[in-house]
Every structure is written in structure tokens, then in C-alpha cells.
ZADO-1210 file (C-alpha; in nm, 4 decimals, padded with zeros to 6 digits):
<atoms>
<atom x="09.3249" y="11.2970" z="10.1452" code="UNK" pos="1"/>
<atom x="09.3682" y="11.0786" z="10.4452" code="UNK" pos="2"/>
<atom x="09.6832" y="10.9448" z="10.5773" code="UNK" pos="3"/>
<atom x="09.8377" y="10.7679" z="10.8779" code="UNK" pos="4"/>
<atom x="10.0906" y="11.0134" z="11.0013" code="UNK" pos="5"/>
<atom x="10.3894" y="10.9555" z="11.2358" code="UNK" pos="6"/>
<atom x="10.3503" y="11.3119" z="11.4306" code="UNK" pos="7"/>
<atom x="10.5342" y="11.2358" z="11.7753" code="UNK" pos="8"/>
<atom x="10.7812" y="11.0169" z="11.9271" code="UNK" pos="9"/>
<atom x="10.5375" y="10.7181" z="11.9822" code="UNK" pos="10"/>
<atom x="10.2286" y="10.8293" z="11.8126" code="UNK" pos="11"/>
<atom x="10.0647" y="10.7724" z="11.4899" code="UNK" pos="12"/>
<atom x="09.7262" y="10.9686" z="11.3810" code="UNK" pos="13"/>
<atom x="09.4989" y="10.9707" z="11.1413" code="UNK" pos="14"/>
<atom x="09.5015" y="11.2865" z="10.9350" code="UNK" pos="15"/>
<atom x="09.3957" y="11.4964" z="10.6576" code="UNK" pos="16"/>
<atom x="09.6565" y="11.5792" z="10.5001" code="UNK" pos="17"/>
<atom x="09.7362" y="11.8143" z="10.1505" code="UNK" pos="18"/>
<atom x="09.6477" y="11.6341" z="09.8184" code="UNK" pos="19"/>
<atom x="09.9775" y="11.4754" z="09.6653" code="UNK" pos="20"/>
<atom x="10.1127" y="11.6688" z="09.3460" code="UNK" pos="21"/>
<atom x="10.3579" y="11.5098" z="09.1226" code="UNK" pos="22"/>
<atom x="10.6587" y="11.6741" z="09.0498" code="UNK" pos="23"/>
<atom x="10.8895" y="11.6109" z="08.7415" code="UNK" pos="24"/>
<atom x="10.9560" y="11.2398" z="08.6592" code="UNK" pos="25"/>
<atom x="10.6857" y="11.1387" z="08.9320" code="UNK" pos="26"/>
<atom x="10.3814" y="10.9670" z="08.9051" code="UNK" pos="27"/>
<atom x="10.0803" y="10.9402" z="09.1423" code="UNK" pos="28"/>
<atom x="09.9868" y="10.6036" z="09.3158" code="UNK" pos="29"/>
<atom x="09.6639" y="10.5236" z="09.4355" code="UNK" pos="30"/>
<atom x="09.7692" y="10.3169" z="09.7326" code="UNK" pos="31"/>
<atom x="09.5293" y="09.9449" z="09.6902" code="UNK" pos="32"/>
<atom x="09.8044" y="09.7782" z="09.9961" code="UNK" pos="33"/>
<atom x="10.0537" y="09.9672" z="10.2084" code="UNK" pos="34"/>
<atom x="10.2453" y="09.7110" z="10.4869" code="UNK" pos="35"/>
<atom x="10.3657" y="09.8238" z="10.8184" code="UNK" pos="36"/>
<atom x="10.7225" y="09.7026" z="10.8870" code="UNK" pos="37"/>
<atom x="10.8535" y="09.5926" z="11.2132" code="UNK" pos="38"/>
<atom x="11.1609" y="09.9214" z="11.1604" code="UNK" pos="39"/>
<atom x="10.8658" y="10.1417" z="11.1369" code="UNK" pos="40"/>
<atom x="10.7390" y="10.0152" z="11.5022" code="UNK" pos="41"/>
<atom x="11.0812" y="10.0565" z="11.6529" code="UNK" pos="42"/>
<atom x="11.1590" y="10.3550" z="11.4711" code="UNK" pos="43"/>
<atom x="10.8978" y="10.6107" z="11.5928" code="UNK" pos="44"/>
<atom x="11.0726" y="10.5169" z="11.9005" code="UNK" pos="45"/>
<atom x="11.3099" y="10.8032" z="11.8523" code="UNK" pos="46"/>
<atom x="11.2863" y="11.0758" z="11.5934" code="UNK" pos="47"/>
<atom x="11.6713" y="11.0008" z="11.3542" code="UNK" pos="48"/>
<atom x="11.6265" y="10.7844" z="11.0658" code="UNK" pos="49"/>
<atom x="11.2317" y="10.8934" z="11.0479" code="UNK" pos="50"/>
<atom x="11.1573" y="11.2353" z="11.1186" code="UNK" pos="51"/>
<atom x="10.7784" y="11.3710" z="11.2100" code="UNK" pos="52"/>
<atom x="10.5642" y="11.5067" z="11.0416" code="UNK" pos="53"/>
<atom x="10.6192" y="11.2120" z="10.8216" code="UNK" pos="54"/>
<atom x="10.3412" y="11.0265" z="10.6271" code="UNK" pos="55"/>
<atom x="10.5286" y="10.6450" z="10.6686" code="UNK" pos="56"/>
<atom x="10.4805" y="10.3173" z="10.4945" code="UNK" pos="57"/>
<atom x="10.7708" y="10.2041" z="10.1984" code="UNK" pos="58"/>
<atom x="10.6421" y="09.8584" z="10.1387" code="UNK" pos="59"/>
<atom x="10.2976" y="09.9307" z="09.9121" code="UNK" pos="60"/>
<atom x="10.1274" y="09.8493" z="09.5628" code="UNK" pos="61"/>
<atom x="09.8666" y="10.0357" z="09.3992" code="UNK" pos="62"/>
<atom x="09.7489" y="10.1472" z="09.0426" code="UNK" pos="63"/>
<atom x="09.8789" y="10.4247" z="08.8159" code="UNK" pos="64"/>
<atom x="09.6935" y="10.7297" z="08.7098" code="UNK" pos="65"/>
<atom x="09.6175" y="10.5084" z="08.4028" code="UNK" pos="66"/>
<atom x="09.4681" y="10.1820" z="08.5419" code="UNK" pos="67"/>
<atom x="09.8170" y="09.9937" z="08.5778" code="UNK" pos="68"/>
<atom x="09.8817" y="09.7698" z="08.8439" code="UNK" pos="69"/>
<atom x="10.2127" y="09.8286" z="09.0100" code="UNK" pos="70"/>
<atom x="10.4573" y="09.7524" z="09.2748" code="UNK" pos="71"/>
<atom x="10.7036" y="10.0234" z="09.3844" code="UNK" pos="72"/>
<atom x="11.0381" y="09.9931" z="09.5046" code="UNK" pos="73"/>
<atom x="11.1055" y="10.2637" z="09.7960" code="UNK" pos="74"/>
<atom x="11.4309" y="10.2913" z="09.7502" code="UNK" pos="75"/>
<atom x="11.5861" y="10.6214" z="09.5557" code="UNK" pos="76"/>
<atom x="11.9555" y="10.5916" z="09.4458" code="UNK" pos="77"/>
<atom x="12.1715" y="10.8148" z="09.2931" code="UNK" pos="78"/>
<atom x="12.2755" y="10.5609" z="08.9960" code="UNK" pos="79"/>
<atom x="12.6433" y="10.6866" z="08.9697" code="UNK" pos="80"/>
<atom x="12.8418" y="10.5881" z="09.2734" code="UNK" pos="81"/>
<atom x="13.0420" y="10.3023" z="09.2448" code="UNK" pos="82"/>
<atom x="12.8027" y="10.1083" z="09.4763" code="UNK" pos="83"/>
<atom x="12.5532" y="10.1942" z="09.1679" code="UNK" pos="84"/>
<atom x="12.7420" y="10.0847" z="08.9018" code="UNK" pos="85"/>
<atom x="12.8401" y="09.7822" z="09.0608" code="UNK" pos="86"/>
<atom x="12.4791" y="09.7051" z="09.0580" code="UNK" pos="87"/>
<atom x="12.4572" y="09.7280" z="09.4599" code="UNK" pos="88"/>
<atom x="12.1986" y="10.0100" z="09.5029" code="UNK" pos="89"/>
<atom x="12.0827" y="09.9210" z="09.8312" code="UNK" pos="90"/>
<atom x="12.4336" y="10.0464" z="09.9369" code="UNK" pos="91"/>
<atom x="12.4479" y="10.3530" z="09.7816" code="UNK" pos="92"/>
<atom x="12.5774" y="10.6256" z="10.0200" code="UNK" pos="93"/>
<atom x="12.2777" y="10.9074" z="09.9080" code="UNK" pos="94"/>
<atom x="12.0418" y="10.6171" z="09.9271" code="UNK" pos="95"/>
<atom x="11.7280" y="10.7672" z="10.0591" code="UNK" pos="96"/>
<atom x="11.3421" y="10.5717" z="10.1228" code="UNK" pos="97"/>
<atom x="11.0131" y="10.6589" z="10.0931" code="UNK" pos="98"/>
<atom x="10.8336" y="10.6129" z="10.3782" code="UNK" pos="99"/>
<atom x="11.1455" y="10.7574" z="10.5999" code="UNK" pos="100"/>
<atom x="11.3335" y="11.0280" z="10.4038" code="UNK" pos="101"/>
<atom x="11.0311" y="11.1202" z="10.1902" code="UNK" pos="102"/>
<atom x="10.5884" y="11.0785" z="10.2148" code="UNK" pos="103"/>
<atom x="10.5402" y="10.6508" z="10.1651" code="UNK" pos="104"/>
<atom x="10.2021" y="10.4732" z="10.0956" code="UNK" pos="105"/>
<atom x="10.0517" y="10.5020" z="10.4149" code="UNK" pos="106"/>
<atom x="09.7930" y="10.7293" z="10.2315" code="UNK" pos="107"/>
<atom x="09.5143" y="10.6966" z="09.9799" code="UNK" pos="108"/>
<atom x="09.7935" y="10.8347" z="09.7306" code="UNK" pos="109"/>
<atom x="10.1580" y="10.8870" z="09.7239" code="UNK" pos="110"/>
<atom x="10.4031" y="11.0632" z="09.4441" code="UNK" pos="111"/>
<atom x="10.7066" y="10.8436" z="09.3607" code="UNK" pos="112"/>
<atom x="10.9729" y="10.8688" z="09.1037" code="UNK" pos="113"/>
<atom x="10.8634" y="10.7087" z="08.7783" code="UNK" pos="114"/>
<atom x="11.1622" y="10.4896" z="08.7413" code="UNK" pos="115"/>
<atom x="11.0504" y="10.3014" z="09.0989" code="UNK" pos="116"/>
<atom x="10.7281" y="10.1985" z="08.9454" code="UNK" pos="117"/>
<atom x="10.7221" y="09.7881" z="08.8157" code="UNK" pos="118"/>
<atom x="10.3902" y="09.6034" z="08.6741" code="UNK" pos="119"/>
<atom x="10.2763" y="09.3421" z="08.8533" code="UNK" pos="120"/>
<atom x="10.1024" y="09.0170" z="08.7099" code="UNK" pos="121"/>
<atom x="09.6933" y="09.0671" z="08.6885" code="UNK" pos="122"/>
<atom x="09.6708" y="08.7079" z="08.8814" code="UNK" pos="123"/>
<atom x="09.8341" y="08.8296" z="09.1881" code="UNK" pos="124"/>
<atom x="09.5607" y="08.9605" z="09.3935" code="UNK" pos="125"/>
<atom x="09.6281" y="09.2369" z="09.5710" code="UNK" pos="126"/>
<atom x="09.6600" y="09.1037" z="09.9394" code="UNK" pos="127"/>
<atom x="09.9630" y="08.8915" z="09.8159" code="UNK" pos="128"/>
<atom x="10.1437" y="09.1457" z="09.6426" code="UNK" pos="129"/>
<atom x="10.1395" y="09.3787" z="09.9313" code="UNK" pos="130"/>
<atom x="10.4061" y="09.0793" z="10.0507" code="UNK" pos="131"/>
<atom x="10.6333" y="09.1773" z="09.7441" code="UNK" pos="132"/>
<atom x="10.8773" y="09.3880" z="09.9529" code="UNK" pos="133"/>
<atom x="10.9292" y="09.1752" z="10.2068" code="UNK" pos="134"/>
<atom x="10.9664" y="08.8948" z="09.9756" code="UNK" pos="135"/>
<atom x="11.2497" y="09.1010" z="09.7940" code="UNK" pos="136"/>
<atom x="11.4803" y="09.1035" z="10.1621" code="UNK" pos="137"/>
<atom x="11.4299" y="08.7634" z="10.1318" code="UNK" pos="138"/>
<atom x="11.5700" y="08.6714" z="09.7768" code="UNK" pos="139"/>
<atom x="11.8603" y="08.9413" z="09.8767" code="UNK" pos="140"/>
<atom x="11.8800" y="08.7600" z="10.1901" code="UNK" pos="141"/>
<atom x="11.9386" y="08.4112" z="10.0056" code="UNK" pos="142"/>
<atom x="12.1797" y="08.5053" z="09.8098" code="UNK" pos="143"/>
<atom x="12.3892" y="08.6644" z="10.0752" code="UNK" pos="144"/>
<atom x="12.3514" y="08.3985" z="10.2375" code="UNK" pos="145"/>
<atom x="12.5368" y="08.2027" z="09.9560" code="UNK" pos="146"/>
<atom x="12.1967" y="08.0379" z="09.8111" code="UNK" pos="147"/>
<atom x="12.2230" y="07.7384" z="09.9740" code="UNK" pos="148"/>
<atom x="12.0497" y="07.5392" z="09.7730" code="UNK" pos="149"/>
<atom x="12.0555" y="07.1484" z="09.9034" code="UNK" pos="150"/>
<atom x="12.1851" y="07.3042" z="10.2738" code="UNK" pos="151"/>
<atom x="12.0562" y="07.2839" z="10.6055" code="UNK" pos="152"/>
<atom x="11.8811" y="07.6634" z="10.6685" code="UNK" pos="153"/>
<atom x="11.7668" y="07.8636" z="10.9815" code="UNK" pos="154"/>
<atom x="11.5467" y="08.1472" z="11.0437" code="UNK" pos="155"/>
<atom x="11.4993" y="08.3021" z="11.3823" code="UNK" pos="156"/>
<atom x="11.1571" y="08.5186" z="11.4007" code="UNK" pos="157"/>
<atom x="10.8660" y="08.4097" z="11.2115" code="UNK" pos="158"/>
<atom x="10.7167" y="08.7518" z="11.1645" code="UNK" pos="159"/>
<atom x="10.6881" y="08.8647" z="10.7686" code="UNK" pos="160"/>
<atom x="11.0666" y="08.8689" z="10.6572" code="UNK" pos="161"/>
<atom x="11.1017" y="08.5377" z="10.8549" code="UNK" pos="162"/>
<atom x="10.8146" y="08.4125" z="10.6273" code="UNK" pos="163"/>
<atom x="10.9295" y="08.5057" z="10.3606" code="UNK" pos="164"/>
<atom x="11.2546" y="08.4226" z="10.4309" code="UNK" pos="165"/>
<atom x="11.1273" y="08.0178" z="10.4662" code="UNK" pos="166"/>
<atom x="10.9112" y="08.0428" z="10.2008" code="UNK" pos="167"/>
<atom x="11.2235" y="08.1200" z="09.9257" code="UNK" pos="168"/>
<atom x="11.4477" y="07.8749" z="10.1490" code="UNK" pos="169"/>
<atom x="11.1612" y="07.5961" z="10.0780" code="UNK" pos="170"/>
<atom x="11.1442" y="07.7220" z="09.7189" code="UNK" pos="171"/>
<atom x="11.4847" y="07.7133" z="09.5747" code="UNK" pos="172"/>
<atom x="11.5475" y="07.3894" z="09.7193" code="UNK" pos="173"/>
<atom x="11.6923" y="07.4006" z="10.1071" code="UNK" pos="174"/>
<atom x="11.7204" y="07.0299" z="10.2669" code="UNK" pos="175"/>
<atom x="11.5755" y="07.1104" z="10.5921" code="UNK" pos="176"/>
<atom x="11.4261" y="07.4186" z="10.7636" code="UNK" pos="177"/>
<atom x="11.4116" y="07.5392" z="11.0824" code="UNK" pos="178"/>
<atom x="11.2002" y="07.8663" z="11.2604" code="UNK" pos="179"/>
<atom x="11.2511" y="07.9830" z="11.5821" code="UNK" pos="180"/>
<atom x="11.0246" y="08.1972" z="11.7393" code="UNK" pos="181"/>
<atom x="10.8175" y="08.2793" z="12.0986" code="UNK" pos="182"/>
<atom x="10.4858" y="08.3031" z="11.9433" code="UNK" pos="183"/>
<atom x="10.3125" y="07.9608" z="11.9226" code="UNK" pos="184"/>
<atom x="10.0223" y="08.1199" z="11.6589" code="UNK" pos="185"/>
<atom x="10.3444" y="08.2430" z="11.4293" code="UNK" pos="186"/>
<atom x="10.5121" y="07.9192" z="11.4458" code="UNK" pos="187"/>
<atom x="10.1810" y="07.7640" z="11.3107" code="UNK" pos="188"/>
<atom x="10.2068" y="07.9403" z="11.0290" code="UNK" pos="189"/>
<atom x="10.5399" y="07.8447" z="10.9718" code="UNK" pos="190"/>
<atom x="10.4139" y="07.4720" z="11.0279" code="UNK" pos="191"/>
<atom x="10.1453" y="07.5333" z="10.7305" code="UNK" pos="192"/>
<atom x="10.4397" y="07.6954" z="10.5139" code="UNK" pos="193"/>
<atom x="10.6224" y="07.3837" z="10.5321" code="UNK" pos="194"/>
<atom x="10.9016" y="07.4347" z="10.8027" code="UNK" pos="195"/>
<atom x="11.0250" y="07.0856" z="10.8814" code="UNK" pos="196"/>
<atom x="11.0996" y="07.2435" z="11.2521" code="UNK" pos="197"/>
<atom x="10.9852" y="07.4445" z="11.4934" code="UNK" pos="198"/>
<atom x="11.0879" y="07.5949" z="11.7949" code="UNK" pos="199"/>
<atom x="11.1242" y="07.8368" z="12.0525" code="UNK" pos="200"/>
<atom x="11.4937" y="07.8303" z="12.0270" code="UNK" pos="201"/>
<atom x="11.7700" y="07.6834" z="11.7646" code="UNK" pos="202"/>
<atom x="11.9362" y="07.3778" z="11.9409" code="UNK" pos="203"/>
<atom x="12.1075" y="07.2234" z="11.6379" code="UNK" pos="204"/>
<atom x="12.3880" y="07.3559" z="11.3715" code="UNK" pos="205"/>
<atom x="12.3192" y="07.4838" z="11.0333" code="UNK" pos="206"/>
<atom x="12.4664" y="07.5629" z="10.7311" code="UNK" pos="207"/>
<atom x="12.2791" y="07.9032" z="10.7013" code="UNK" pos="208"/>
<atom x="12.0974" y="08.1261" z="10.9467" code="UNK" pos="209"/>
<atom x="11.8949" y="08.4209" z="10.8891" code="UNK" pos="210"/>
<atom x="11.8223" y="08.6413" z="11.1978" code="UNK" pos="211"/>
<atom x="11.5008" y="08.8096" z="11.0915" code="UNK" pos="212"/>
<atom x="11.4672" y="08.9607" z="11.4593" code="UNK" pos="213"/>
<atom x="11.7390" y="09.1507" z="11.5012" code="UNK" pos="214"/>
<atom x="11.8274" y="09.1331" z="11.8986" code="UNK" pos="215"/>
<atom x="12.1493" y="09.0780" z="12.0872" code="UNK" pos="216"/>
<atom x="12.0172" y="08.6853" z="12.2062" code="UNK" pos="217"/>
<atom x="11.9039" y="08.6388" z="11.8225" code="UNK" pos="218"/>
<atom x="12.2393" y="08.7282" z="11.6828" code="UNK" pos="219"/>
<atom x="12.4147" y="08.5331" z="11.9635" code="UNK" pos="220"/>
<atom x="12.2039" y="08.2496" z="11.8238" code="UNK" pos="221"/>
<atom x="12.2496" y="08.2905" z="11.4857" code="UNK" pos="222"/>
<atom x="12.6337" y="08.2610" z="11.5469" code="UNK" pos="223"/>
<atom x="12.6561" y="08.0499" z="11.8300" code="UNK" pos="224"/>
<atom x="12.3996" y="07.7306" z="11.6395" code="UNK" pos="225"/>
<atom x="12.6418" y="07.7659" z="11.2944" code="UNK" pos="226"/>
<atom x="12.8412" y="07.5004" z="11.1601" code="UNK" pos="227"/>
<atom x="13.2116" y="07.5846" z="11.1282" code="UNK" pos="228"/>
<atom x="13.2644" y="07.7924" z="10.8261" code="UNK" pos="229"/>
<atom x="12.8694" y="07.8762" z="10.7472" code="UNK" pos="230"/>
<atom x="12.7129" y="08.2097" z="10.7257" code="UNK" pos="231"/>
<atom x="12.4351" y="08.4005" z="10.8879" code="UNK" pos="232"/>
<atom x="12.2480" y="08.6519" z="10.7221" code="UNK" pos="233"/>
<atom x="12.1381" y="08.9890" z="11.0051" code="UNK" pos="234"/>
<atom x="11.8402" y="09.1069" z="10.8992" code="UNK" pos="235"/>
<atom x="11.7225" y="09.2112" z="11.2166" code="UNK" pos="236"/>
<atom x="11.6969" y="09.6220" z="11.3060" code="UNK" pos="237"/>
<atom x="11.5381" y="09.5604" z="11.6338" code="UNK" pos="238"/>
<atom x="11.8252" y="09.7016" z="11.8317" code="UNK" pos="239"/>
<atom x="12.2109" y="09.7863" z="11.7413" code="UNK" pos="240"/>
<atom x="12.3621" y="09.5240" z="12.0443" code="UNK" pos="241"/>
<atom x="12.5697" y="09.2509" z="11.8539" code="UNK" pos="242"/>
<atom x="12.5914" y="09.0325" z="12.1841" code="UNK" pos="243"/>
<atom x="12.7729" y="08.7485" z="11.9528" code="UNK" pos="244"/>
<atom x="13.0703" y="08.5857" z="12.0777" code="UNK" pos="245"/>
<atom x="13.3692" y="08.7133" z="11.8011" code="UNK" pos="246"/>
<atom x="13.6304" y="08.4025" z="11.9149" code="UNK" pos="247"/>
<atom x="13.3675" y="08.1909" z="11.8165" code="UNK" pos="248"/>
<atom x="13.3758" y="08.3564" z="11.4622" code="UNK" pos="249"/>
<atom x="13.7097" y="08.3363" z="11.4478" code="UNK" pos="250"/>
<atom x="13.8501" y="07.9937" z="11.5741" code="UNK" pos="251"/>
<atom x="13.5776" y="07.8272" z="11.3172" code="UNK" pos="252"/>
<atom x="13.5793" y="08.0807" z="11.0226" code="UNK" pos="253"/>
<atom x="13.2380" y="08.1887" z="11.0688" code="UNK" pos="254"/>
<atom x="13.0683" y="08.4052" z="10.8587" code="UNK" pos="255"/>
<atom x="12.8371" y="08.7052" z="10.8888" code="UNK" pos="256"/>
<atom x="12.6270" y="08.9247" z="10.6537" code="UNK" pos="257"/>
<atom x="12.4612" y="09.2176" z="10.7098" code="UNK" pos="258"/>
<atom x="12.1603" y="09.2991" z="10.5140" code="UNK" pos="259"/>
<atom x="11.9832" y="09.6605" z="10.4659" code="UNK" pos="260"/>
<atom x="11.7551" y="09.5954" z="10.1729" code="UNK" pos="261"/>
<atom x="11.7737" y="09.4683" z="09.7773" code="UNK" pos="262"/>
<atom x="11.8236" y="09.5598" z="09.4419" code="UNK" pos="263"/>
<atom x="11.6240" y="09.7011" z="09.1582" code="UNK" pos="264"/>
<atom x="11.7095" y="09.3236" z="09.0658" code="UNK" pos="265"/>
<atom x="11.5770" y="09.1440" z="09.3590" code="UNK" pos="266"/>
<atom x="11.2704" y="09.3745" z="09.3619" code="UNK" pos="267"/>
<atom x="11.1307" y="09.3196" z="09.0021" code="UNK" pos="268"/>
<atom x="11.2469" y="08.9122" z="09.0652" code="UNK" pos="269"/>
<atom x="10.9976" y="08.9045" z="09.3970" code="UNK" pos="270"/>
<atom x="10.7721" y="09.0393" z="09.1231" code="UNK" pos="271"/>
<atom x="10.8175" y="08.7631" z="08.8945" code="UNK" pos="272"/>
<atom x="10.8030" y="08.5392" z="09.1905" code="UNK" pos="273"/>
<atom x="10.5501" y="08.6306" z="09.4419" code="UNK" pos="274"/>
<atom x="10.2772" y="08.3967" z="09.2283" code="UNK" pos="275"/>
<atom x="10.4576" y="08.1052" z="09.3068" code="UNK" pos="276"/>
<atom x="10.4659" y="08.1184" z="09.6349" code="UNK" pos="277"/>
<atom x="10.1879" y="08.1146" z="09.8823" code="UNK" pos="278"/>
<atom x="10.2172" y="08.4624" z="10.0516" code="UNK" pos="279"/>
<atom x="09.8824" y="08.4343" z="10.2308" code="UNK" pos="280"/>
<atom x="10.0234" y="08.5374" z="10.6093" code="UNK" pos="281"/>
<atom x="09.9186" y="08.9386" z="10.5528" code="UNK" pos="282"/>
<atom x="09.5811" y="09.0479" z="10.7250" code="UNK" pos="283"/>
<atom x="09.4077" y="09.3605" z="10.5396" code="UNK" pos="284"/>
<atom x="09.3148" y="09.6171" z="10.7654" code="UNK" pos="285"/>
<atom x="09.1064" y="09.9575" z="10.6658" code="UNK" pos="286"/>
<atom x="09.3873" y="10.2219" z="10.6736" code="UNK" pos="287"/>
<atom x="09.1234" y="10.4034" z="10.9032" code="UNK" pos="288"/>
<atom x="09.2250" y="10.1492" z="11.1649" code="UNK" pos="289"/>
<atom x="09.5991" y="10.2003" z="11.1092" code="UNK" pos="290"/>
<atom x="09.6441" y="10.4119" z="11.4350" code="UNK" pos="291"/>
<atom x="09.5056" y="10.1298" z="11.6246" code="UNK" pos="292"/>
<atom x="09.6913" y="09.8714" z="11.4847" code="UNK" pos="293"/>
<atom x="10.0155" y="09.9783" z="11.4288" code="UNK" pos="294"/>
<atom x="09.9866" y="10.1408" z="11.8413" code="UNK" pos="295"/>
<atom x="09.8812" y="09.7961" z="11.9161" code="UNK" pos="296"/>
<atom x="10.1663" y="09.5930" z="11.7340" code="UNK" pos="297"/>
<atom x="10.4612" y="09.8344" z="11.8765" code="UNK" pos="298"/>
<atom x="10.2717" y="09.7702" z="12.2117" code="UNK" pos="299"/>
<atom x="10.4096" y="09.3824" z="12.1642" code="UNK" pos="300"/>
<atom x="10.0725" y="09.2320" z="11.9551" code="UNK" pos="301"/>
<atom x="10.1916" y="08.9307" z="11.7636" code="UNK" pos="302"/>
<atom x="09.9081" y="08.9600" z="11.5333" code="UNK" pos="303"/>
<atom x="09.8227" y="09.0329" z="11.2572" code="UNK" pos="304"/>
<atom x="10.2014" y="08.8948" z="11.1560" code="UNK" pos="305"/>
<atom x="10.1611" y="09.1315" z="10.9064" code="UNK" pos="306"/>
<atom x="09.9292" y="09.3984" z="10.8606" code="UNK" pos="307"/>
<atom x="09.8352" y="09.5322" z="10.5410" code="UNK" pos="308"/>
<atom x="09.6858" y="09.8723" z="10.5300" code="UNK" pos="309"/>
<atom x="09.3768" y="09.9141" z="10.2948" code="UNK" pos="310"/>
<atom x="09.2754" y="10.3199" z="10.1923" code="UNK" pos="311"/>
</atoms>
């Protein structure tokens, strides 16, 4: 079958590669949507938390062996731990992902634990339900963020978990948003979302900021433009510099919230809620043109926002 392999620091190729086989308590996926994620551009910078030869890609939706229509969660937890049984899976110590630790949808089909698989509604076309991962980060990312419901809320980077990020802020009911970003074509999206502001950088306080870039200057920003006492959410794996001032945090009680992923929760509630919402910022892209896209967007392309590979 054909794939999109990561097979150097830097490099992605399209391959053959051997048929999938499930193994016990798998399934097979025929891969309809796989997305490529901004940690997948910056991580094939170095070979550590993604190791080649590695067939990439954990946010994708396809159709079962038997016709259904499915969403899969790429995360695999051990279900014990105490971070399990507390219901925080994301956190689990042995957590591992497809896509990184295992083969992910960036292939005409992938072999994932049974347990991962969800149905997804029959009226969410297939473009917009690619966006159900993403859209997951952002529900987790609301709630860690205290849903604040009726509150002022910022989110710096209007790529696709800053998206999604305003799109749940503007759906469960924030007063006024804001989106920072460089690119003037993705802060028109965020215009056509609804964002009641945008920018190229934060100038007023907020209750809540999500840093969906992950950079030293974003997470300076997300602490410095916070009222006394609020909380931002780092979503951000561009790079591991903090850059933030910690006085700052501590004289006025700031708050701040990492953020690695979701739960089994979160996942089958983006499900649930992805029809709602208008999730129309992914551009589908024949998974034969994956190498040049994905070499183009870790080159610094700020389109497509989000690219959606299609087998």
C-alpha cells in the first residue's frame, strides 16, 4: 500500500510500504482523512519522540472493515495507573501514540486497537471530521482553562488548534474573543469564525489565554496580557523555551496550564460536537502530494492552515 513515510531527519517520502495486518484486538482502517499536525513538522526535526522509519499521522478518520464510519483516538493507555483511573489518560506515564510510537493514518490503511475506534455521525462529511482531533485539544483546552464561560478569552496562533480553540470559546459562550497571529490570510479566517478581534499581537488583558503556538514570545504573551489571577492554557510544542516572566506569576497569582492532549472523554464529546460547529478551515490534499506539502509547510507555508491528507 502507499504511505507517507518519515525516513530521515527532515524528509518525508512517498513509499510502498508492507500491507497492514491486524493483530489481536485490532482492527483495520481504511484511512478517508489523515491531518498533518504542526508537532509532526517540528518533530522530524530531530529523531526522539518520532523515530524513522515511521509511517506518521495520529489525527485521521476512516471506515471499518465493515462499512462503519469512524474516528480514532491515537492515544494508547495502559488503563490502570492512577492517572487512568482518575480518568486522566492523556497523562498516563506508558502513554504511547500512533503516529509517533507506532504506524498512524498517513497511509491508505492503518491497524489500531479496537477500543480507540468511535462512530461518527453520517452528516459529518468527511473533510470536517478530519478536524475532530484537533477539536478534542480544544474542549480539553477549555476546560483547563476553567471554561470560562461569560469571560474575556485569548488565543495566540490561528493555525488549526487556534481554530478550534475560538470556535469552542465562541460556542460555549465566551464574552469577547481575541486571535493573534502574523498571517493576515489566517486571521481572516478567524474574522469569518467570528473573532471579535484580531491582531498581530495581544495588547489588552484577559481572563483566559490559550497559546496555541508554543514559542518563548507566545508564552511571554500569554502571561504577560493576563489579568491578575487568570489562567493560560500552553498548548504550544513549537519549542521547550518558557521565556515568561515568573515574578509576574507570582506577585498577581497567575495561573498556568500545560496541555499534552485529551481524554477518551473529550475525544468522543468533539465527536458529538464537531456538527455544530463550522470546521470548514481544512484543505484536502491527495496523500500522493503529502511529501510536497508537508516539506512545504515545515519550510514556513502558512497554507493550507490545515492540510488534510486524502489516500
Amino acid at each position: 500500500m502507499r504511505a507517507l513515510v518519515f525516513t530521515e531527519i527532515d524528509v518525508v517520502s512517498m513509499m510502498d510500504v508492507p500491507e497492514v495486518i491486524a493483530g489481536a484486538g485490532e482492527e483495520i482502517i481504511s484511512v478517508t482523512r489523515s491531518g498533518i499536525c504542526g508537532s509532526e513538522l517540528h518533530g522530524i526535526r530531530h529523531a526522539s519522540f518520532r523515530v524513522p522509519p515511521l509511517v506518521m499521522g495520529h489525527e485521521f478518520v476512516g471506515l471499518t472493515s465493515n462499512g462503519r464510519r469512524v474516528a480514532v483516538n491515537p492515544l494508547i493507555t495502559c488503563g490502570t495507573c492512577s492517572a487512568c483511573l482518575r480518568g486522566e489518560t492523556q497523562i498516563c506515564p506508558s502513554r504511547r501514540l500512533l503516529g509517533a510510537h507506532l504506524a498512524g493514518g498517513f497511509a491508505e490503511r492503518v491497524a489500531v486497537p479496537s477500543v480507540l475506534v468511535h462512530e461518527i455521525p453520517d452528516e459529518l462529511e468527511w473533510d470536517r471530521a478530519g478536524l475532530i482531533e484537533p477539536l478534542a485539544n480544544a474542549l480539553h483546552a477549555w476546560r483547563l482553562g476553567g471554561s470560562p464561560t461569560g469571560q474575556r478569552v485569548a488565543i495566540i496562533g490561528a493555525g488549526a488548534i487556534g481554530l478550534a480553540c475560538l470556535e469552542v470559546a465562541r460556542h460555549f459562550g465566551a464574552s469577547f474573543t481575541a486571535v493573534a497571529d502574523l498571517a493576515p490570510e489566517r486571521l481572516a479566517v478567524a474574522t469569518a469564525l467570528g473573532a471579535d478581534l484580531v491582531t498581530e499581537t495581544l495588547s489588552e488583558t484577559y481572563d483566559v489565554i490559550f497559546d496555541a503556538v508554543g514559542v518563548a514570545a507566545t508564552r511571554a504573551a500569554s502571561i504577560a496580557q493576563l489579568r491578575a489571577g487568570g489562567t493560560t492554557v500552553w498548548l504550544g510544542l513549537a519549542n521547550p523555551d518558557a521565556g515568561f516572566d515568573a515574578l509576574d506569576l507570582i506577585r498577581w497569582e497567575k495561573n498556568v496550564r500545560g496541555m499534552f492532549a485529551y481524554n477518551d472523554k473529550s475525544f468522543v464529546e468533539a465527536i458529538a460536537l464537531a456538527p455544530q460547529l463550522d470546521l470548514r478551515w481544512g484543505t484536502t490534499v491527495p496523500l500522493e502530494e503529502g511529501a510536497r506539502v508537508f516539506t512545504e509547510l515545515m519550510h514556513g507555508a502558512r497554507t493550507p492552515i490545515k492540510a488534510l491528507l486524502e489516500p
